[in-house]
N, C-alpha and C positions, 0 to 999 in steps of 0.2 A: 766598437766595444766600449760604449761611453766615454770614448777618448781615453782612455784609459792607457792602451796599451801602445796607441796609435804617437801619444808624447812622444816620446822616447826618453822619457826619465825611468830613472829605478825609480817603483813608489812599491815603500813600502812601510811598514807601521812604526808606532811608537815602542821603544824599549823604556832603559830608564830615563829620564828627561832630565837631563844633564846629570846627573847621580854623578859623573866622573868629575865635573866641575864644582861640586859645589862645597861651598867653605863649611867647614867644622859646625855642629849645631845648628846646618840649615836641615829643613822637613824634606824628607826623598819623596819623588812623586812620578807614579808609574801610571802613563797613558795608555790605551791600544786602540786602533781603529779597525773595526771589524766593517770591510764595504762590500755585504754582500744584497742583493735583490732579496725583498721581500718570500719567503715561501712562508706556505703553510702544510702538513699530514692530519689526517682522520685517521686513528690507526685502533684495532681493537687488541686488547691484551687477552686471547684465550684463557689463559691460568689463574689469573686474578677475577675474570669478565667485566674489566672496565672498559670502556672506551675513553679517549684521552686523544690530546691536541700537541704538536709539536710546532712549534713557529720558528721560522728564522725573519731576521732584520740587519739593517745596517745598525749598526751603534758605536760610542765613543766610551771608552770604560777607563776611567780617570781611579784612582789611588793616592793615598796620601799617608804617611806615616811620619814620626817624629817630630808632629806638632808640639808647640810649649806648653800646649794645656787645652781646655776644651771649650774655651772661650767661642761662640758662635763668629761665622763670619761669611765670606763670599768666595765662592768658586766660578772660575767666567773659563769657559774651553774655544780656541778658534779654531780653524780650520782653511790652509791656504793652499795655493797652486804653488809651483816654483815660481813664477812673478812674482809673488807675494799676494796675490789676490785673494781676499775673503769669500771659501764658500760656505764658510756656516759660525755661525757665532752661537751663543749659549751660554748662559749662567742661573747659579743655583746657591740654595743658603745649607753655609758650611757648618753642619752639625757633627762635631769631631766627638768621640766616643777613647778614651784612655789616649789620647793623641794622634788617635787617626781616623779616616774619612772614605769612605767612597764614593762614588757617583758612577750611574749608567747613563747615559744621554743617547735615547732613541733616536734615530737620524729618519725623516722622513723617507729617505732613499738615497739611494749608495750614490757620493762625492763624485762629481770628475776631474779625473787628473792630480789626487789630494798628494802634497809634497811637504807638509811639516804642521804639526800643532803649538799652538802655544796656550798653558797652561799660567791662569795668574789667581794665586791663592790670597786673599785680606785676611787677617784674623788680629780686630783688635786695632793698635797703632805698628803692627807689623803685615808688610807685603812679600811676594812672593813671584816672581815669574821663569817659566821653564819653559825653553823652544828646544825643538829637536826634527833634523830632520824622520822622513816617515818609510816604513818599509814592510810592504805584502808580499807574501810568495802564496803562490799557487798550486793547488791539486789541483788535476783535471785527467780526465780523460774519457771511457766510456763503459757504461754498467752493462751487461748482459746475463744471461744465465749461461747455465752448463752447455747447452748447445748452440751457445753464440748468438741468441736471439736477444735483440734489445729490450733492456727495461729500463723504462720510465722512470724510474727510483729517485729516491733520496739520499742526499750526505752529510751528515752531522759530526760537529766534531764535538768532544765532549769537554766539560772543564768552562765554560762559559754560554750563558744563555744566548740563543736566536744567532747562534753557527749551522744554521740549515739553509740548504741550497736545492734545487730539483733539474734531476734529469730532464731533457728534451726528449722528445719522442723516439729520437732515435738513441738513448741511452747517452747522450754526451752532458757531461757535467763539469762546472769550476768551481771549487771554493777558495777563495782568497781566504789567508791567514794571515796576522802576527807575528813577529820572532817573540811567542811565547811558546814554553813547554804541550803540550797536546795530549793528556794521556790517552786518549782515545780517539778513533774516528767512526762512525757505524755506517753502513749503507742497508739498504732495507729498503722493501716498497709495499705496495699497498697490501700483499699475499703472506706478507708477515705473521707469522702464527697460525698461519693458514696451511699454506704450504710451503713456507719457505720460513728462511731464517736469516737473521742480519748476518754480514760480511766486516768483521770488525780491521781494522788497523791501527796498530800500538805504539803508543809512544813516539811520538810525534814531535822535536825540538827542530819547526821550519828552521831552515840558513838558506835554502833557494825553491827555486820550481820544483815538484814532482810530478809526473805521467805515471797512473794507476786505469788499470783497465779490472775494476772488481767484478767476478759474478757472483749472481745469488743462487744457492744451491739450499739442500735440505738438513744438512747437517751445520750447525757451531760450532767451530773453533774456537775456546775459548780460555781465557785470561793465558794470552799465550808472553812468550817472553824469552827471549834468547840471550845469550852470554858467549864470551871467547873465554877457551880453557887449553891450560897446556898442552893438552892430546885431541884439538877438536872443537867444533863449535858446539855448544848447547842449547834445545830445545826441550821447553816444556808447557803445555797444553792442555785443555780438556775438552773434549766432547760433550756436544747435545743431538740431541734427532729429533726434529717437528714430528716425523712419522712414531716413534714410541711414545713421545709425548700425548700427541691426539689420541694415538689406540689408548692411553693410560685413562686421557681425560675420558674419553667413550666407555672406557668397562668401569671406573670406579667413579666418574662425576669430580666433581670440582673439589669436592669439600675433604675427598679425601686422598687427592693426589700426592699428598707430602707424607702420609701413611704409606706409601708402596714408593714414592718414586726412586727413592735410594737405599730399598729393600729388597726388592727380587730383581732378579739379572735380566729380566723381558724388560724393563724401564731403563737398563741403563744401553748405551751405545760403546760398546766393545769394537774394539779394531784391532787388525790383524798388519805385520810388518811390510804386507804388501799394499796396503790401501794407505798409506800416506806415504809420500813426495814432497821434498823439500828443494826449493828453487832459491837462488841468493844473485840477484840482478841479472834474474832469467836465467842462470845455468844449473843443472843440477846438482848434486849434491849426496854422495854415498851415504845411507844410512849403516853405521859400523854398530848402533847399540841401539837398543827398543827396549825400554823397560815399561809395567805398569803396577799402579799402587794407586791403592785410595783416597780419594779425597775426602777427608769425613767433613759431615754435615752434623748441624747440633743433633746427638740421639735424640730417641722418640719416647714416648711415655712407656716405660718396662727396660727401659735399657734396649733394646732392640738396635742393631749396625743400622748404620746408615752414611751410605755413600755414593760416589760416582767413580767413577775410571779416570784418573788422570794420569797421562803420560809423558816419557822424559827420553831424550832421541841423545845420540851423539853421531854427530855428522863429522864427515870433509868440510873444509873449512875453506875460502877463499878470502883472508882478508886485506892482500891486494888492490881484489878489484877496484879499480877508480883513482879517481886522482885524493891524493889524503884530506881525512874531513870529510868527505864529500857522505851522503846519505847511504846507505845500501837499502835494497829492497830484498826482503825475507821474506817468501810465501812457502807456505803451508800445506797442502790440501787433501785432506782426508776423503777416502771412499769406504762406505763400508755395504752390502748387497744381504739382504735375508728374503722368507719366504713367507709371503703374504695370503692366506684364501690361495694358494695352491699357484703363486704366481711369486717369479725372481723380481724383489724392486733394489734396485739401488740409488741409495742417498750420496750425494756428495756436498761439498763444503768447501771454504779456505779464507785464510786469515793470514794479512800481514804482519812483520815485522819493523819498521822504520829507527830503531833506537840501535844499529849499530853501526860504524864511521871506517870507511876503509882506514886503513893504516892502524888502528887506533884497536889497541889492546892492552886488558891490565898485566898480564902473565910476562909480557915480555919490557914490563916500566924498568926503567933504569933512574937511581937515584944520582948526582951529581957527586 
């Protein structure tokens, strides 16, 4: 696995690049190495009717802030093994904007074995250099649908360009990450808006490996988000359904989808206290409260409501599980069944949670 895993060093990406070293009125400068295999998606947007391209790449995404001024200058990025051995070198002119800089640096294809960057900024009669070692964790696992059949799919993470990776044939997937923040991750494959719908996971701050097995189902789960509370864990979510979606696009046409879709109750995707199940590192999870309330949308011309169903759970809570710190995994998964042309279909769905930490709640902080 490009020698990668076979080293046996920790590799994993840039944080801040010495930020904890460095003396008063020096410029902070934030690295990351994103090493994943080229992918590419063809993907159609029913609602809009665009077609559109999503790419992943390997890349190096360098930052710079509290430059002295905006003086032009040189940005040079390396790239080594634990030997110290150069695998990639690169430099670029430093165009600083209010005191600070960006740069993306495409990498022809994902490093082997990368164990530390070094970062050396010129601006001027002033130099600059920042070594750190490097540190990746990994998703991985395997996409299927609801009946456990493999898909091929895609995994994106959101928050920076060309974080896309592709399933094998048999549904197994890795995406290497950063210890950056992740607000998002989506899975989706080619039947997207078709008849299926992405499989989001939220909030994402890597600190090690994760094992996720996503399926793609008919329903979204969406802008989900959980919290610990006094009496309980919190969840809250929204619904989508490809199937009310296409029957909407089929009876009213494109143009006037957003005139019905948050107006009559056949567009929206209603669920009931038995069609969602809440899983927290695989074990269940009582649902003690089910409430639902509106989400408004911008009214429509006349004043006319407009909204969707969004819902707010209170569960059992396990925040125990694991060793403290460590990740929880928070799924989701909604089913909801209506009647079609004289036939029962049901949709299902589910969406992660990754942003909350065994041991680790505000309700019960103690001040010193």
């Amino acid at each position: 696995m490009r020698n990668r895993l076979s080293s046996g060093l920790l590799l994993c990406c840039i944080s801040l690049c010495s930020a904890a070293l460095a003396q008063p009125g020096t410029p902070s400068c934030e690295a990351l190495l994103f090493n994943n295999p080229a992918a590419s998606l063809e993907a159609y947007h029913p609602v809009v009717g665009q077609q559109f391209t999503l790419e992943g790449f390997p890349s190096i995404w360098v930052r710079l802030s509290g430059l002295p001024g905006d003086e032009e200058g040189v940005l040079r990025v390396t790239a080594v093994d634990a030997a110290g051995t150069v695998l990639a070198t690169e430099s670029t002119e430093l165009t600083p904007e209010a005191g600070a800089a960006s740069w993306r640096w495409r990498l022809g294809e994902p490093l082997t074995a990368p164990a530390g960057l070094q970062v050396e900024v010129t601006q001027g009669a002033e130099a600059w250099t920042y070594r750190e070692q490097v540190r990746l964790h990994r998703l991985s696992g395997r996409i299927t649908d609801f009946r456990g059949e493999p898909r091929a799919g895609y995994v994106m993470a959101l928050g920076y360009d060309g974080l896309l990776v592709k399933a094998n044939a048999d549904g197994a997937y890795e995406l290497w990450v950063p210890e950056t923040p992740l607000p998002a991750v989506v899975v989706l494959d080619e039947t997207w808006g078709k008849t299926t719908v992405e499989t989001w996971i939220y909030d994402w701050y890597p600190r090690h490996d994760v094992a996720l097995d996503p399926r793609l189902g008919e329903v979204e789960v969406y802008e989900l988000h959980a919290w610990r509370g006094a009496s309980g864990l919190k969840v809250d979510f929204i619904p989508m359904s490809v199937g009310l979606i296409n029957r909407l696009l089929n009876t009213v046409g494109r143009e006037k989808l957003n005139d019905y879709f948050g107006v009559i109750s056949d567009a929206k995707p209603y669920l009931n206290r038995e069609g969602v199940t809440v899983e927290l590192n695989g074990k269940p999870l009582e649902v003690r409260g089910f409430d639902t309330r509106a989400d408004q949308l911008q009214r429509l011309e006349g004043g006319a409501e407009n909204g969707r169903p969004e819902y707010t759970l209170q569960l059992t809570d396990l925040p125990r599980d694991g060793a403290p710190g460590e990740t929880q995994l928070l799924r989701v998964t909604a089913r909801r069944t209506y009647i079609e042309d004289g036939k029962l279909v049901e949709e299902q769905g589910e969406s992660y949670y990754l942003g909350l930490r065994a041991h680790w709640w505000a309700t019960t902080a103690r001040l010193p």
